[in-house]
C-alpha positions as CSV (number, residue, x, y, z in Angstrom):
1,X,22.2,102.1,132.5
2,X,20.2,100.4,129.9
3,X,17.2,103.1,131.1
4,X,19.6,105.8,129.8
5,X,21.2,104.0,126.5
6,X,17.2,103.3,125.2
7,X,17.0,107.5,126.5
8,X,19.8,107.9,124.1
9,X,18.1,105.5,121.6
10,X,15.2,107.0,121.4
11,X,16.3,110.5,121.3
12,X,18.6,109.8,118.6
13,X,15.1,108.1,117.0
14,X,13.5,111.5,117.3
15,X,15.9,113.5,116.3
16,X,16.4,111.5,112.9
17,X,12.4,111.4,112.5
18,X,12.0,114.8,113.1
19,X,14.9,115.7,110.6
20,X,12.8,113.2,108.1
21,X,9.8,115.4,108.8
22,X,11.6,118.6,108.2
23,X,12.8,117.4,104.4
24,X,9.9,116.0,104.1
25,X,8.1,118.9,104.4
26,X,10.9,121.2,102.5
27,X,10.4,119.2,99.5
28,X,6.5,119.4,100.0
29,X,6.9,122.9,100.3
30,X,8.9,123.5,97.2
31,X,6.6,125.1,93.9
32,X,6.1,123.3,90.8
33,X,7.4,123.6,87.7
34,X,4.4,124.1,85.6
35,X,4.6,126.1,82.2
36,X,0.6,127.9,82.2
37,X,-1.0,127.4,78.6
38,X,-1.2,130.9,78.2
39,X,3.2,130.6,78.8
40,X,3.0,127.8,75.6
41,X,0.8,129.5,73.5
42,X,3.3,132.8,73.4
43,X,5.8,130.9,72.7
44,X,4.7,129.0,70.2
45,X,3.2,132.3,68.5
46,X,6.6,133.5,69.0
47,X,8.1,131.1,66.7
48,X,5.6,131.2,64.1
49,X,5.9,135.1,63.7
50,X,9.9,134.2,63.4
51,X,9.2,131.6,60.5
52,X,6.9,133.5,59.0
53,X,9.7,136.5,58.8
54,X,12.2,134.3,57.9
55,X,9.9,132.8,54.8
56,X,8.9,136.1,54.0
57,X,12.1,137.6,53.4
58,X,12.9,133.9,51.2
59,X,9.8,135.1,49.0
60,X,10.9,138.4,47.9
61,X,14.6,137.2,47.8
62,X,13.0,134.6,45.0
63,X,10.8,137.3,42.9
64,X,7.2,135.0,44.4
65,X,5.5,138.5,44.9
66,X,5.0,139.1,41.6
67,X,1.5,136.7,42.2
68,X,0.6,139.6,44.6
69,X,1.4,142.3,42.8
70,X,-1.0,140.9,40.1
71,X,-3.2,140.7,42.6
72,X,-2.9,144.3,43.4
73,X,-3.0,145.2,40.0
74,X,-6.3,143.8,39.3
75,X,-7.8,145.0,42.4
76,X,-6.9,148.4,40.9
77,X,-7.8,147.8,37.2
78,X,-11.6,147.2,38.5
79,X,-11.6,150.2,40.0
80,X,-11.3,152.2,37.0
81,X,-13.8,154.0,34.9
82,X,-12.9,151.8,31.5
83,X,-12.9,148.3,33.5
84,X,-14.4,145.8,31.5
85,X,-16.2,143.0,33.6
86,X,-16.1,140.9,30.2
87,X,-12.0,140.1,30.5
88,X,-10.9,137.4,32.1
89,X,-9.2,137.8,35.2
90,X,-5.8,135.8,34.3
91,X,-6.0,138.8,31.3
92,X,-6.6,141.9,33.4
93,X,-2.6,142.3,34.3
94,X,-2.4,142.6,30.5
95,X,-4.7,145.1,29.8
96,X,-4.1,148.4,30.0
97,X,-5.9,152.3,29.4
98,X,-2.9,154.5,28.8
99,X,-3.4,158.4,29.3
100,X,-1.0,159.7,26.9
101,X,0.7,163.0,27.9
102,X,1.1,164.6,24.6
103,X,-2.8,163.9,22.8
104,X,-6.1,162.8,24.1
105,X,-7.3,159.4,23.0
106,X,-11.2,161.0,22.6
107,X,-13.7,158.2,21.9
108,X,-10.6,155.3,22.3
109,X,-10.0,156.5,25.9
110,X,-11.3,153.2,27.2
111,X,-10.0,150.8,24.4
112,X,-7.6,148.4,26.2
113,X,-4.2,148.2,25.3
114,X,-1.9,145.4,25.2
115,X,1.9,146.0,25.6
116,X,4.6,143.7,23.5
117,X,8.0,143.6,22.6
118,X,9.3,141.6,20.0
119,X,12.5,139.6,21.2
120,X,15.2,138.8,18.2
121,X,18.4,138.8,16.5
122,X,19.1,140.5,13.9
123,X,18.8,139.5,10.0
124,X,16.0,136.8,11.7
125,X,13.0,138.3,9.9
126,X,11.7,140.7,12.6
127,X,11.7,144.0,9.6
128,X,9.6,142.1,7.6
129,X,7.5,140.4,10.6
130,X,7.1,144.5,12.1
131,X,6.3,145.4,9.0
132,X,3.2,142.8,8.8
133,X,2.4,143.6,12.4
134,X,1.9,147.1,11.6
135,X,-0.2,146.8,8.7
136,X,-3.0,145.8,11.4
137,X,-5.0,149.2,11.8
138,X,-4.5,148.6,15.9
139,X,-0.9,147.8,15.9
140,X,1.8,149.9,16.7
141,X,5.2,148.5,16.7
142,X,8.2,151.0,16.8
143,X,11.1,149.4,15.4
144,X,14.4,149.1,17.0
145,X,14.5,151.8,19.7
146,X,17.4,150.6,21.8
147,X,19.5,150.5,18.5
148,X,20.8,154.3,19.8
149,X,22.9,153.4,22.6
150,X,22.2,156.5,24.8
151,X,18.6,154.5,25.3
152,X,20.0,151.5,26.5
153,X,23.2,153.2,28.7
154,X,21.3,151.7,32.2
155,X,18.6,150.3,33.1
156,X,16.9,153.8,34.4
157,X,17.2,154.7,30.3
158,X,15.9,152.1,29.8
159,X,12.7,151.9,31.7
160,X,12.1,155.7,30.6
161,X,12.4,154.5,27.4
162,X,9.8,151.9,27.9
163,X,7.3,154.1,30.1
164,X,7.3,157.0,27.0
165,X,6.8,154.0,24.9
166,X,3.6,152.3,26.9
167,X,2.4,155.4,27.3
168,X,1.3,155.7,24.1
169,X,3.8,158.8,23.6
170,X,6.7,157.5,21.1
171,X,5.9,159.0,18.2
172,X,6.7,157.4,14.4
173,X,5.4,156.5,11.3
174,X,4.1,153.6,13.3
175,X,2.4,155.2,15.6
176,X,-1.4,154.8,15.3
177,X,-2.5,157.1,18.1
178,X,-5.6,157.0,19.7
179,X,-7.1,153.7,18.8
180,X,-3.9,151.8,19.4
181,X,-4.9,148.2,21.1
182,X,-1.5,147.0,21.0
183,X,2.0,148.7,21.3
184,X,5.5,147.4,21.3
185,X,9.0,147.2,20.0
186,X,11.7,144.8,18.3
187,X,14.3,144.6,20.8
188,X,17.4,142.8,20.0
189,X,19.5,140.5,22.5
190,X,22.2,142.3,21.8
191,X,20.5,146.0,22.1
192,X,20.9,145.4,26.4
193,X,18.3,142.8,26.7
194,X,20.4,140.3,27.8
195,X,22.8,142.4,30.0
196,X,20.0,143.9,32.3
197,X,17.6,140.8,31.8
198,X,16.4,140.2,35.4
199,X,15.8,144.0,35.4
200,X,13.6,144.1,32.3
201,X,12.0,140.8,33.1
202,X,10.7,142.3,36.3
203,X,9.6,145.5,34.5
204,X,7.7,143.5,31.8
205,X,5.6,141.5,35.0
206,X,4.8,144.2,36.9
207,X,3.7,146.0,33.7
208,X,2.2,143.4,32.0
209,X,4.1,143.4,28.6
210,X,4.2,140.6,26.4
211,X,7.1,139.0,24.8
212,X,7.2,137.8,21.4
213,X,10.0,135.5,20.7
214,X,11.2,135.6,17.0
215,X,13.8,133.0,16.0
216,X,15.2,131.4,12.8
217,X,16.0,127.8,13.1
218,X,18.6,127.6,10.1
219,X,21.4,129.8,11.5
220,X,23.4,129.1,8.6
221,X,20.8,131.0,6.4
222,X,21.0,134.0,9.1
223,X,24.4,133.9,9.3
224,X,25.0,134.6,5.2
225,X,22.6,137.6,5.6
226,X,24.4,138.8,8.4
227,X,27.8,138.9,6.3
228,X,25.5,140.0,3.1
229,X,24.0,143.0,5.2
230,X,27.5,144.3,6.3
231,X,29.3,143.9,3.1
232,X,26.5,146.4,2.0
233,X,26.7,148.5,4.3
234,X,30.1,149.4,3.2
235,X,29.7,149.0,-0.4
236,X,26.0,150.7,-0.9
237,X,24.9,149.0,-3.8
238,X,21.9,150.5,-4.4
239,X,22.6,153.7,-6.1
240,X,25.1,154.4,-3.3
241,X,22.5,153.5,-0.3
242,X,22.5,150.9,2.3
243,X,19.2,149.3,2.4
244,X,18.7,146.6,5.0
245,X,15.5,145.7,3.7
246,X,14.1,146.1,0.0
247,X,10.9,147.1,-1.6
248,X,11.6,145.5,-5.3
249,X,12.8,142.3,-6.4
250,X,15.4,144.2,-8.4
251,X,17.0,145.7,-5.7
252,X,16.3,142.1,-4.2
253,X,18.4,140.8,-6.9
254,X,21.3,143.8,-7.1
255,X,21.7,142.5,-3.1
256,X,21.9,138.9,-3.8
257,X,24.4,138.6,-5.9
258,X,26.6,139.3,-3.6
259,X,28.0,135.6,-1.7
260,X,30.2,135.7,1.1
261,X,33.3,133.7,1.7
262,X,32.9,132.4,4.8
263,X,36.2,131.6,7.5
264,X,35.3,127.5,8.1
265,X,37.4,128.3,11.0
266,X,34.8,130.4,12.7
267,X,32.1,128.6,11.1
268,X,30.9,126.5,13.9
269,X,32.0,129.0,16.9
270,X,29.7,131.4,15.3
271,X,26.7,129.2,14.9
272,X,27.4,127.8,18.6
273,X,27.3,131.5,19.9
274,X,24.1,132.3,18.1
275,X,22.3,129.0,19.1
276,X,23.5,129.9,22.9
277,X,22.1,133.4,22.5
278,X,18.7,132.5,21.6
279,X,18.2,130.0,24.0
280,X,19.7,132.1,27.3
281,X,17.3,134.7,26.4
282,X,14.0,131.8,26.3
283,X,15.4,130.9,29.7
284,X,15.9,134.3,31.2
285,X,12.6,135.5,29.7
286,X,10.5,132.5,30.4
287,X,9.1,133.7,33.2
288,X,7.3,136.8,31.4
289,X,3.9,135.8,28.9
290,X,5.4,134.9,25.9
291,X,4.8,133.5,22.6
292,X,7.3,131.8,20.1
293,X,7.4,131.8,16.0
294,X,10.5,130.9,13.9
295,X,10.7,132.8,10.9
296,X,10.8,130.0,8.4
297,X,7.1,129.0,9.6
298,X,5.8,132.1,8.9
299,X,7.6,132.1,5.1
300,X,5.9,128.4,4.7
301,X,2.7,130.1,6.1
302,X,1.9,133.5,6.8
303,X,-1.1,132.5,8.6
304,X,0.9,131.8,11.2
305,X,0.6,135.2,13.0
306,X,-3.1,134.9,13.3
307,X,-1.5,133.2,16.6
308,X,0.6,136.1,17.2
309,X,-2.7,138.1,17.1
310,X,-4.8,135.5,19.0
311,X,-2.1,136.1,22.0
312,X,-2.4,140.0,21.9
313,X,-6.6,139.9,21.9
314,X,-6.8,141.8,18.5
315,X,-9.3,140.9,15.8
316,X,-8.2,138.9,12.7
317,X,-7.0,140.7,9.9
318,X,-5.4,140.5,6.8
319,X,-1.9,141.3,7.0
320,X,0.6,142.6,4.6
321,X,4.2,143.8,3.6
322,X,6.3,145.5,1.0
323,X,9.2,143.8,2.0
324,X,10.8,141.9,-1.1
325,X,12.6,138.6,0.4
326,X,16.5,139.1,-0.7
327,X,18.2,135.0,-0.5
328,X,15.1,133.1,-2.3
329,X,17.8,130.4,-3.6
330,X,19.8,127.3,-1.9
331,X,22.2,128.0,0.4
332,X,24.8,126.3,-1.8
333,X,24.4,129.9,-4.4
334,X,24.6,131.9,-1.8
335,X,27.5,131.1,-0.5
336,X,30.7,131.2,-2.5
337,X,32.9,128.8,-1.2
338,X,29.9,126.1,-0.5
339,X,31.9,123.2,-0.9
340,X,34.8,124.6,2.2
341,X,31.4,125.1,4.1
342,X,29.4,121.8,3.5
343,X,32.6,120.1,4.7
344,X,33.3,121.7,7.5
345,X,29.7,121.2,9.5
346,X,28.8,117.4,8.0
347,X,29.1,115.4,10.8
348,X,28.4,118.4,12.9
349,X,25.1,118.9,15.3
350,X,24.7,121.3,12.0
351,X,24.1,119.9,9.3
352,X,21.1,120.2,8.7
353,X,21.5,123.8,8.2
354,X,23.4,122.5,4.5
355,X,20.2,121.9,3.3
356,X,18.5,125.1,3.8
């Protein structure tokens, strides 16, 4: 009996070891879980490609091509016939050999040409500043285009506009032809600037125009032109003639002595909307080369564009204008109910302006 229970024992013994032999030898048997390099390098190259899309689509979202583009640009400007291996490279984007479409530039063909617009409000100087401009022999600035609305209906009139203009093929009495070095505009905020701004400022970097901010710091003074310039435009003092801008000091003097009642009650909403115009239009054009000059530092000192000419590459030159300056007196006679006026902005961010 005990022969057949340690049988029994030992079989049940065997039976258990040889069960502990076979899982043993299934879990041997099983494969490894092992990831190859080659496996880990794919996938890590997988994920960098989808960054790299991803980031990609982030830069053009944010307008960060326009570094490329440059790029581009200069890589194509040294290709050409005129390239001169004398400009800088941060200049080349701004330099330009137009091939106009209605004359032939001759022995100018490979003068460079720099493209500007001149960025204002109105009755801030920018006649009189053109005017100065223009009396440059290589300057060709060509007033207020986008003043005829048909030019500035969308943004597509708008760019034909500007491609006719930088094309050297706008023709005026401003227009200096083949040796132009510098062409441009006065373009007012209000003239679409502002309404298709991200539009234009895009156009102006890929096309390398310039922008010339021109801004009067006493708003006051522009605002009592403003009113003077419309109560002329109904009345036409001169001999039945509007005239925005004068040649004589008598017609300077016919103009003046007209002053404006001004409503106190829109006194400060007005300045408040001029003062936000001009500085949404630095921020929304900040991004293009630009340049800024108040109008009163160029009274105090005309040489004040020779940096205006330093930023377009042109040669010093004497400048000059026939424009005749109309309000040459204190603000207090050109305004006929001063005293409603001086006590409505003192105590106001400005009063300064009461002292212009």
């Amino acid at each position: 009996m005990e022969d057949v229970g340690r049988e029994k024992n030992s079989s049940v013994v065997v039976e258990d070891f040889g069960s502990a032999i076979k899982d043993t030898v299934s879990i041997s048997t099983k494969p490894a879980r092992r990831y190859p390099l080659l496996s880990w390098i794919a996938i890590l190259a997988l994920i960098a490609l989808v960054g790299v899309y991803i980031f990609s689509l982030s830069f053009k979202q944010n307008g960060m091509l326009l570094g490329l583009k440059q790029t581009s640009m200069i890589e194509k400007e040294r290709e050409k016939p005129c390239h001169d291996p004398n400009i800088p490279v941060t200049e080349i984007p701004y330099v330009h050999y137009p091939t106009p479409g209605t004359y032939i530039r001759k022995e100018c063909a490979c003068t460079p040409v720099r493209f500007f617009a001149i960025l204002s409000m109105q009755r801030s100087g920018s006649g009189w500043i053109e005017t100065l401009l223009n009396s440059h022999e290589n300057i060709s600035s060509h007033g207020e285009i986008f003043s005829i609305k048909e030019r500035r209906s969308n943004i597509t009139s708008i760019t034909k506009t500007l491609d006719t203009l930088y094309n050297l093929d706008w023709l005026s009495s401003a227009a200096k032809n083949e040796c132009t070095a510098a062409v441009g505009l006065k373009w007012m905020f209000n003239q679409g600037l502002m309404k298709h701004h991200k539009e234009i400022v895009e156009y102006f970097n890929r096309r390398g125009v310039s922008s010339i901010f021109l801004l009067r710091r006493n708003l006051l003074q522009r605002y009592v032109s403003v009113l003077s310039n419309a109560h002329d435009r109904v009345t036409k003092q001169l001999n039945g003639t509007h005239k925005s801008h004068v040649h004589s000091e008598h017609e300077a003097n016919v103009l003046a002595q007209y002053k404006p009642t001004i409503d106190t009650k829109l006194l400060i909403a007005e300045l408040k909307r001029s003062d936000k115009l001009a500085a949404d239009a630095l921020v929304n054009f900040k991004k293009t080369r630009h340049i800024i000059l108040y109008y009163e530092d160029v009274v105090r000192n005309k040489t004040r564009l020779t940096d205006v000419l330093d930023f377009l590459k042109l040669p010093k030159r004497k400048l000059s204008s026939r424009h005749v300056k109309i309000h040459t007196k204190l603000l207090r006679d050109h305004i006929d109910n001063w005293v409603d006026v001086n006590n409505t902005l003192i105590g106001t961010q400005y009063e300064s302006f009461l002292n212009g």
